[in-house]
C-alpha positions as CSV (number, residue, x, y, z in Angstrom):
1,X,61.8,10.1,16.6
2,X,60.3,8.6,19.7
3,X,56.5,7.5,19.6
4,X,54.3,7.4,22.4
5,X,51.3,6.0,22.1
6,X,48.8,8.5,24.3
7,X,45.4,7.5,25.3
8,X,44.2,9.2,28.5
9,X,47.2,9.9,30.3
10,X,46.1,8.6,33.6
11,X,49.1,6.3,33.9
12,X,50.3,6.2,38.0
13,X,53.7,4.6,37.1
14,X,55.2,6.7,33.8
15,X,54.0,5.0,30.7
16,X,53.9,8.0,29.3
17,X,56.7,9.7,30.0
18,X,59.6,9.8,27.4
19,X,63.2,11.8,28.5
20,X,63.4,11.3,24.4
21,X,67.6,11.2,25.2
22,X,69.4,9.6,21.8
23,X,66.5,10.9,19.8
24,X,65.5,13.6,17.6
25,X,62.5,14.5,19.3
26,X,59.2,12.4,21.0
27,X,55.8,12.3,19.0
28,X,52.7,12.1,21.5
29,X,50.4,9.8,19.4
30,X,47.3,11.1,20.5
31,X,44.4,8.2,20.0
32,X,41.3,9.8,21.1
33,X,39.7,10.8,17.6
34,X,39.9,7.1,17.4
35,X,36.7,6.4,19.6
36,X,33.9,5.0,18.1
37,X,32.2,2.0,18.5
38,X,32.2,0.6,14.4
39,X,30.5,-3.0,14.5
40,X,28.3,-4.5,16.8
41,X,27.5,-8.5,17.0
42,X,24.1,-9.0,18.9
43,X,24.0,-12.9,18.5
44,X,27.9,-13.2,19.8
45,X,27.3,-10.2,22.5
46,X,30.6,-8.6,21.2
47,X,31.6,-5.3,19.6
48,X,34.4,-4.1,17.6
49,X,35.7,-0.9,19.0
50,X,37.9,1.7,18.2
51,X,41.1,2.2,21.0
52,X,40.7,5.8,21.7
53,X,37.4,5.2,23.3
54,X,36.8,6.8,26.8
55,X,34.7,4.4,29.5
56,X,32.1,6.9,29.2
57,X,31.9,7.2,25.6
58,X,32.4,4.3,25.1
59,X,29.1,3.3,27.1
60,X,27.2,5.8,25.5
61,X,27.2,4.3,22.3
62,X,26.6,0.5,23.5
63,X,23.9,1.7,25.1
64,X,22.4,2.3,21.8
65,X,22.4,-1.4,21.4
66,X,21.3,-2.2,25.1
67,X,24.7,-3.6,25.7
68,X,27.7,-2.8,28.3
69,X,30.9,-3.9,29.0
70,X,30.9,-3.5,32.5
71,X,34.5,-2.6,32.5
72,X,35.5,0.0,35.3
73,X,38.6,1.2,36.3
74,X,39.2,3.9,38.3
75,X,40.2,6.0,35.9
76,X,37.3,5.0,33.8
77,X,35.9,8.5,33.5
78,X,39.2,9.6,31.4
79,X,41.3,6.4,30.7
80,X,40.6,4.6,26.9
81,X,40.2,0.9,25.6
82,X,43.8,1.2,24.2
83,X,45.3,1.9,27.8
84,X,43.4,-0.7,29.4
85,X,44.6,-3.3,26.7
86,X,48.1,-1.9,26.6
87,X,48.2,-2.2,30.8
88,X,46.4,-5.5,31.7
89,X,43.9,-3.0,33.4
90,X,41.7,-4.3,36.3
91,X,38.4,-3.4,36.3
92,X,34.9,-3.6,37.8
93,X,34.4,-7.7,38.8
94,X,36.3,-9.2,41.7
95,X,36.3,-12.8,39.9
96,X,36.3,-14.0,36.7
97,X,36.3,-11.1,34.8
98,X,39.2,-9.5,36.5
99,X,41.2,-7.6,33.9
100,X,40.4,-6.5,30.3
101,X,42.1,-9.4,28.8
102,X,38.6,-11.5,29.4
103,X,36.5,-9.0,27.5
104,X,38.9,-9.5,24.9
105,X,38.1,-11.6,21.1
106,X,40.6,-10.4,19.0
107,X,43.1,-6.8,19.1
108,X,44.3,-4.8,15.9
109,X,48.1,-3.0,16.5
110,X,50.1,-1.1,14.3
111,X,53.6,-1.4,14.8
112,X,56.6,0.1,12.5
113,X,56.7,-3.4,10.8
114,X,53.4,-3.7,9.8
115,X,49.7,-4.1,11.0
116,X,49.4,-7.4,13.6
117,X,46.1,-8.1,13.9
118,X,44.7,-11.2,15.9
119,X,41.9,-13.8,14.4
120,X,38.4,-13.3,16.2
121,X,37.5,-16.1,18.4
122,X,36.1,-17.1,21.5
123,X,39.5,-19.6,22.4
124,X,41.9,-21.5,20.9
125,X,44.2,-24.2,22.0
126,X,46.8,-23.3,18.8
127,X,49.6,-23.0,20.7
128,X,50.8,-19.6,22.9
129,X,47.9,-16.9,22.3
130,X,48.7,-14.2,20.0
131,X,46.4,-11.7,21.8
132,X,47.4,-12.4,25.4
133,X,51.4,-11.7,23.7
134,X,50.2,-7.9,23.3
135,X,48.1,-7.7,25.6
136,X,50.1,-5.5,28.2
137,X,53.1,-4.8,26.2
138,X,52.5,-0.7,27.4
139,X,53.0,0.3,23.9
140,X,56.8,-0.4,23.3
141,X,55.5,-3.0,20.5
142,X,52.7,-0.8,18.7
143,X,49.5,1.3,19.5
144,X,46.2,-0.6,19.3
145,X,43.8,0.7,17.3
146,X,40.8,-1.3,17.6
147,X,39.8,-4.4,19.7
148,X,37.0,-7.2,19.6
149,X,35.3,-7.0,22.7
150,X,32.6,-9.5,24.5
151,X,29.5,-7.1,25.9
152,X,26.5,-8.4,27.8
153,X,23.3,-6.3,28.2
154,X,22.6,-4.5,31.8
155,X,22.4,-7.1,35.0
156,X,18.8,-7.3,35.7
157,X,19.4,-9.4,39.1
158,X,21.1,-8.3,41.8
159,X,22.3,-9.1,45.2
160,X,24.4,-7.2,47.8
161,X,25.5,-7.2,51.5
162,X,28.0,-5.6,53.9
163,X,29.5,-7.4,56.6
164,X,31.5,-5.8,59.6
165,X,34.4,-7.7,61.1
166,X,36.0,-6.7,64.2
167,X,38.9,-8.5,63.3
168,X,40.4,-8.1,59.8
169,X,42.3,-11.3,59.9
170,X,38.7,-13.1,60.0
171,X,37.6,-11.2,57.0
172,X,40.3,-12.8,55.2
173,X,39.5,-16.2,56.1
174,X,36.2,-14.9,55.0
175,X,37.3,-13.8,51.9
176,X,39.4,-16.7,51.2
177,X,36.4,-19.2,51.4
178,X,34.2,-17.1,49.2
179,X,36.3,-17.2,46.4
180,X,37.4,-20.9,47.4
181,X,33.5,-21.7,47.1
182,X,33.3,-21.1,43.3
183,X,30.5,-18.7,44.6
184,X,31.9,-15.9,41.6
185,X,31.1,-12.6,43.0
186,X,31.3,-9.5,41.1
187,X,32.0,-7.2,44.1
188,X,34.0,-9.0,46.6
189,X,36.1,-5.8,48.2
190,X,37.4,-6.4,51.8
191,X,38.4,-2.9,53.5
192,X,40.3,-2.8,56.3
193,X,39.3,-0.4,59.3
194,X,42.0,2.5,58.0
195,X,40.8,1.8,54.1
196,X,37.0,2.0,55.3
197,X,37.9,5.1,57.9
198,X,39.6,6.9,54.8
199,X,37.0,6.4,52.4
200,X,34.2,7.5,54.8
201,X,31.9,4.4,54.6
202,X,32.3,2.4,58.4
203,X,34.5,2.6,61.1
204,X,35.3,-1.3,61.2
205,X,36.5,-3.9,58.7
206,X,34.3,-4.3,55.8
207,X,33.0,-6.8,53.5
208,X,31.0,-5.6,50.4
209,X,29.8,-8.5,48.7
210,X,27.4,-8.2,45.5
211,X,26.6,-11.0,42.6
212,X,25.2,-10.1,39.6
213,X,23.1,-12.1,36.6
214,X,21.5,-11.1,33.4
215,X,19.6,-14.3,33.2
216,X,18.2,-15.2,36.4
217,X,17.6,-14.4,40.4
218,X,20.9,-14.1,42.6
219,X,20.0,-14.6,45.8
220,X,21.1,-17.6,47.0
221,X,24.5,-16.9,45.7
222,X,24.3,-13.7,48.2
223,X,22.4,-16.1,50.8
224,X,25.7,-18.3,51.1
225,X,28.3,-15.9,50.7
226,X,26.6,-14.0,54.1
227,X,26.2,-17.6,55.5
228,X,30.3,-17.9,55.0
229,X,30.9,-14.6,56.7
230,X,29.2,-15.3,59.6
231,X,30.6,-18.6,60.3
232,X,34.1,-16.5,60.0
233,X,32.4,-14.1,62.8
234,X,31.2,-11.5,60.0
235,X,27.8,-9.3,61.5
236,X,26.1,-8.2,58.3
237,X,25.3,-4.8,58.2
238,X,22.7,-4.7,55.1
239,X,21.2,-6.5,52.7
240,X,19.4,-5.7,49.4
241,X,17.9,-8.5,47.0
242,X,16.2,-8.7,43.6
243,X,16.5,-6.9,40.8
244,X,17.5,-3.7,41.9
245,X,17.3,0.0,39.7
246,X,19.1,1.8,42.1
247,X,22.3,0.0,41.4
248,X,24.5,2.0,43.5
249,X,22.6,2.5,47.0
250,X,24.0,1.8,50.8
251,X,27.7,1.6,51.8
252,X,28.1,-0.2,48.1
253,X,27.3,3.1,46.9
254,X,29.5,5.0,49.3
255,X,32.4,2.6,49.1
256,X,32.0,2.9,44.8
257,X,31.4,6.9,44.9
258,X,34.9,7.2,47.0
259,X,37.0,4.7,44.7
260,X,35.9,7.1,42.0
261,X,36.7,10.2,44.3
262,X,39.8,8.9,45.2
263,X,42.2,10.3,43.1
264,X,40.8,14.1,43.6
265,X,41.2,13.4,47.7
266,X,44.9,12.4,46.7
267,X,45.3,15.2,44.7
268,X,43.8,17.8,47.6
269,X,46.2,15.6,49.8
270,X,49.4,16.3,48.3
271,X,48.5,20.2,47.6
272,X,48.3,20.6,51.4
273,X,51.7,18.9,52.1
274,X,50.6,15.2,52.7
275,X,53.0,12.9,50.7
276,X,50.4,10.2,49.3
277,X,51.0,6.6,47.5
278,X,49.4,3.4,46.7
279,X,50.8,0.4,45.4
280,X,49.1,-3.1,44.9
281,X,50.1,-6.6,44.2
282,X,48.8,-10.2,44.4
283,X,50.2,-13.1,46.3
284,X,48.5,-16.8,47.6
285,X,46.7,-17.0,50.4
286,X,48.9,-18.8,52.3
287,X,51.9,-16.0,51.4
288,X,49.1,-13.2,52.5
289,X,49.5,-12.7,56.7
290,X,53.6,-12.4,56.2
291,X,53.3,-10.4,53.3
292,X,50.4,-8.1,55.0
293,X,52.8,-8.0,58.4
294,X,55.9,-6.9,56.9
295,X,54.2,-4.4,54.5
296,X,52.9,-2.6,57.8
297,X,55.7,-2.9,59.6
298,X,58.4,-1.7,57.0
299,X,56.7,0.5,55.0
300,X,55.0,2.5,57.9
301,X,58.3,2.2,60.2
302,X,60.1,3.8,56.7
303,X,57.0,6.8,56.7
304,X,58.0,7.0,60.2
305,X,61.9,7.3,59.9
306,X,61.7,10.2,57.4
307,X,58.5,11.9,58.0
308,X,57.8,11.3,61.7
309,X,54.4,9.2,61.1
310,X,52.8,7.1,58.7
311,X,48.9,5.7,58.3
312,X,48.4,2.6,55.5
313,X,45.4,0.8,54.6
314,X,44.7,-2.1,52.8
315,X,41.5,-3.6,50.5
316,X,41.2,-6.6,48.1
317,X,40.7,-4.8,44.6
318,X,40.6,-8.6,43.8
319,X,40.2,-11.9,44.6
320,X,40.9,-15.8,43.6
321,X,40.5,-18.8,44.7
322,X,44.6,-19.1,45.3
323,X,45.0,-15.8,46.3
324,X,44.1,-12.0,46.8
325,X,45.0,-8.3,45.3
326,X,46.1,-6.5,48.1
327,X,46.0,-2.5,47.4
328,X,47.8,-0.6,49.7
329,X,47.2,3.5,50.4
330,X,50.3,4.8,52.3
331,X,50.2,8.8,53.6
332,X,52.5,10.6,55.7
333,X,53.4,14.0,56.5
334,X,55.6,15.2,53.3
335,X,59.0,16.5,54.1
336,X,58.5,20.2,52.5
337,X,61.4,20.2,49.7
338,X,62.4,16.4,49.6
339,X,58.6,15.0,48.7
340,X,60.0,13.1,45.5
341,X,63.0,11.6,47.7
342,X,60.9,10.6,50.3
343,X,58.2,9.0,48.3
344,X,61.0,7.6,46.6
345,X,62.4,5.7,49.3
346,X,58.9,4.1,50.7
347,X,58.4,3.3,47.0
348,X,61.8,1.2,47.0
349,X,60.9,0.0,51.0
350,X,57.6,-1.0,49.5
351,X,58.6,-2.5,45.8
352,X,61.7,-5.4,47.9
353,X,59.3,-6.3,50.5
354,X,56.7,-7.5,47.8
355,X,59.5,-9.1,46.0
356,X,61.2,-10.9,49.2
357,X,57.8,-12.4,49.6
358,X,57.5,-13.6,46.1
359,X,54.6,-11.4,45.4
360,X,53.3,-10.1,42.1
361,X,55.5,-6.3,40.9
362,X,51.6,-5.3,40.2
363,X,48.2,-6.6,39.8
364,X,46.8,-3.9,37.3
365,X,48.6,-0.9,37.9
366,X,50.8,-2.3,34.8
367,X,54.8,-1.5,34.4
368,X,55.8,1.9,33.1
369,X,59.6,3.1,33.5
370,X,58.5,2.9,37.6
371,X,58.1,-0.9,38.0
372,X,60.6,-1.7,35.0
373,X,63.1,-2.9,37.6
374,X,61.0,-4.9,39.7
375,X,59.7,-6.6,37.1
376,X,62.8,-7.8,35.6
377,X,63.4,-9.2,39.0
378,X,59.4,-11.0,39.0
379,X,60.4,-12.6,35.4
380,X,63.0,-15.1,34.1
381,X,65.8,-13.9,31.9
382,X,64.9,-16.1,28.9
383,X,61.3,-14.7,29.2
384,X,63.0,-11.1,28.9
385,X,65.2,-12.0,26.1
386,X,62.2,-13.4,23.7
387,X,60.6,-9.8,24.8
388,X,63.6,-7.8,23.3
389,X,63.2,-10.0,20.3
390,X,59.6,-9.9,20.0
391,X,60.4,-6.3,20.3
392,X,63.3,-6.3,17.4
393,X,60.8,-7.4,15.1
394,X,58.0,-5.1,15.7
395,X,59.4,-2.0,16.3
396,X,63.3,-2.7,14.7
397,X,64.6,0.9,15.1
398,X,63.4,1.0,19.0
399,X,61.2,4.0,18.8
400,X,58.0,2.7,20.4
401,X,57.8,4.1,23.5
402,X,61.5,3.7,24.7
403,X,61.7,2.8,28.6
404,X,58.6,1.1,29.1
405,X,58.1,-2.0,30.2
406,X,61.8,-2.7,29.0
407,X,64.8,-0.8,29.8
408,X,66.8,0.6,26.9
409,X,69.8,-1.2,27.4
410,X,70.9,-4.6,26.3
C-alpha cells in the first residue's frame, strides 16, 4: 500500500496526488488530529509542536503563552506545520527568516524503518545537518509528526512605507540595495504595475517596505530604506512609524488582504473560463533583467499563440542580498475544452526558460510530481543518487508517497 502523508491539501504542484499504479491501494495519512501545541520553552522562546497544526490553530494556542511564530504562507488559513516542513515553505519575512527551515530546532519523522528524530539545538557545525536532510523531502522519506520550533512574542515596534516607481526597473535597483544594505526588512515585496493593478492596491510599481522589532524602536531602519528608494527615483506614498496596533492598515493592508484573497480570485477566474497560473523562482541579481525579459516575452508570446492574449505580473515574495524571488501570475483567455493542454504548454514554456537562465525549479512552491523533472535538471546526478539511497533506507519497500520529489524509476 501507498502512503501519503496528508496535512492540508493545499499543495499547487501534486504532492498529494498518488495514481497508486503497482500497488494495492493508496492510504491518505490524515495528520490533523495531530495539532497541538505540547511543550512550550519561555527562556529559549521555542515550542514543541505537533505536525498537524493549522497556522491558525496553531496561533491560538501560542497565544496562550504571548508567543507567535510569525510564519505565514498563503495558505496559512488551511496549510499545517508538517506541509510547511515537508515543502521548504516560504512564509511571512522577506529576509532572514525566509522559509520554515529558520524556525526550525529540531523535527521528529516516522518513516517505515523506524522513528528519526533530530537533537534540539540552536546549530551545529557536526558535519551535514540532519534536520536540513528532511527538511523538504515532500514526504517520500516519512511524515513529521512533531517539530521544535523558535517563537518570539508579538512585534511591539513597527515601521512601514510604500514607494511608487514609475519605472519598475528602478524598483529593482531599489530593491537590490535594500537587501544589499544588511537593512533586514520583514516586508520587502516589490509589485510590478500589472501585480499591483491585479491585486487592487495602486496603479504604478510598488514598494512595501516594513521592519519589525520586539525589543526596540524601528524607525531609522525605515528612515534609510525610504532614503534608498528615493535616491533609485522611488516617491513614497505613506508612512506609518512607532509601535503600531493596527498592524495591517494602508496599501500594507490592502496588498496583505489580496495575497490572502488570492487564491479565491483564481478560483472565480478559472470558473468563468480564464486559464490562471503562477509559478516562482529565484535567481542573482545580475541573472534578474534577462531572466525577467525572456519570462515576458516567451511566456506571454506562448498565452498569445494558443489563447489569443496573455497578461503576467511579477512581485518579489523574497529577497537577498545576491538575489530575488520573482513570482509570476500568468492569465489568459482558456481555450474551452483544451484548459489542461494549454496550461500545460505555458507550464513547460515557463519551467526551460527558468532553467536556460540557471534559475532556481522553485523558491517555496516545493517539488511535487509537477516540478520532479525540472528539478532533476537543477541538481547533480550524484546529489540524486544519495537521495534514492537515503530513500532505500527509510522507506525500503518505496511506499512513501511514490512520485514525489523523485520519480519512480531507477
Amino acid at each position: 500500500m501507498a502512503v501519503v502523508p496528508f496535512g492540508g491539501g493545499t499543495s499547487v504542484v501534486g504532492g498529494v496526488e498518488c495514481d497508486g499504479s503497482g500497488y494495492r491501494g493508496v492510504v491518505s495519512l490524515d495528520t490533523r488530529s495531530l495539532d497541538e501545541v505540547v511543550e512550550v520553552d519561555p527562556v529559549s522562546r521555542s515550542a514543541r509542536i505537533q505536525a498537524g497544526a493549522t497556522g491558525p490553530r496553531l496561533q491560538e494556542q501560542l497565544d496562550e503563552h504571548g508567543l507567535q511564530l510569525r510564519h505565514y504562507p498563503q495558505s496559512y488559513e488551511f496549510s499545517t506545520i508538517g506541509g510547511w516542513l515537508a515543502t521548504h515553505a516560504g512564509g511571512h519575512f522577506a529576509t532572514v527568516y525566509t522559509h520554515i527551515d529558520d524556525f526550525v530546532e529540531s523535527v521528529r519523522m516516522v518513516t517505515p524503518s523506524g522513528v528519526v528524530e533530530t537533537r534540539r539545538l540552536p546549530r551545529s557545525g557536526a558535519g551535514p545537518d540532519p534536520n536540513a536532510f528532511l527538511l523538504g523531502s515532500e514526504g517520500a522519506f516519512g511524515v513529521f509528526t512533531e517539530a521544535w520550533m523558535r517563537v518570539q512574542p508579538r512585534p511591539e515596534y513597527r515601521a512601514k512605507a510604500t514607494v511608487a516607481f514609475d519605472d519598475f526597473g528602478d524598483g529593482v535597483g531599489a530593491t537590490r540595495e535594500i537587501a544589499q544594505a544588511r537593512l533586514y526588512p520583514a516586508n520587502c515585496r516589490l509589485l510590478d504595475r500589472n501585480e499591483a493593478v491585479l491585486n487592487q492596491v495602486a496603479s504604478t510599481n510598488l514598494l512595501v517596505l516594513g521592519f519589525e522589532s520586539t525589543d526596540s524602536p524601528v524607525d531609522e531602519r525605515l528612515r534609510r530604506g525610504v532614503e534608498i528608494a528615493e535616491e533609485h527615483g522611488g516617491e513614497v506614498r505613506e508612512t506609518t512609524v512607532g509601535d503600531d496596533d493596527e498592524e495591517h492598515g494602508g496599501a500594507e493592508g490592502d496588498w496583505r488582504n489580496s495575497f490572502f484573497e488570492a487564491p479565491y480570485l483564481f478560483n472565480g477566474l478559472v470558473s468563468i473560463g480564464v486559464l490562471v497560473d503562477t509559478f516562482e523562482t529565484s535567481v542573482t541579481w545580475e541573472g534578474f533583467d534577462a531572466l525577467h525579459d525572456d519570462v515576458r516575452s516567451e511566456v506571454v508570446g506562448t498565452a498569445e499563440d494558443l489563447c489569443g492574449g496573455g497578461f503576467l505580473s511579477c512581485r518579489f515574495t523574497h529577497v537577498y542580498e545576491d538575489g530575488p524571488a520573482p513570482y509570476y501570475t500568468i492569465l489568459a483567455p482558456a481555450d474551452v475544452g483544451n484548459e489542461l493542454e494549454g496550461w500545460r504548454e505555458i507550464k513547460k514554456v515557463a519551467s526551460d526558460v527558468l532553467d536556460r537562465h540557471g534559475a532556481a525549479t522553485t523558491h517555496h512552491h516545493a517539488i511535487g510530481r509537477l516540478h520532479r523533472d525540472a528539478y532533476e535538471k537543477e541538481t547533480p546526478d550524484e546529489f540524486r543518487d544519495a537521495l534514492r539511497a537515503a530513500k532505500d533506507v527509510f522507506d525500503p519497500d518505496g511506499i512513501m508517497n511514490p512520485g514525489a520529489l523523485l520519480s519512480r524509476e531507477g
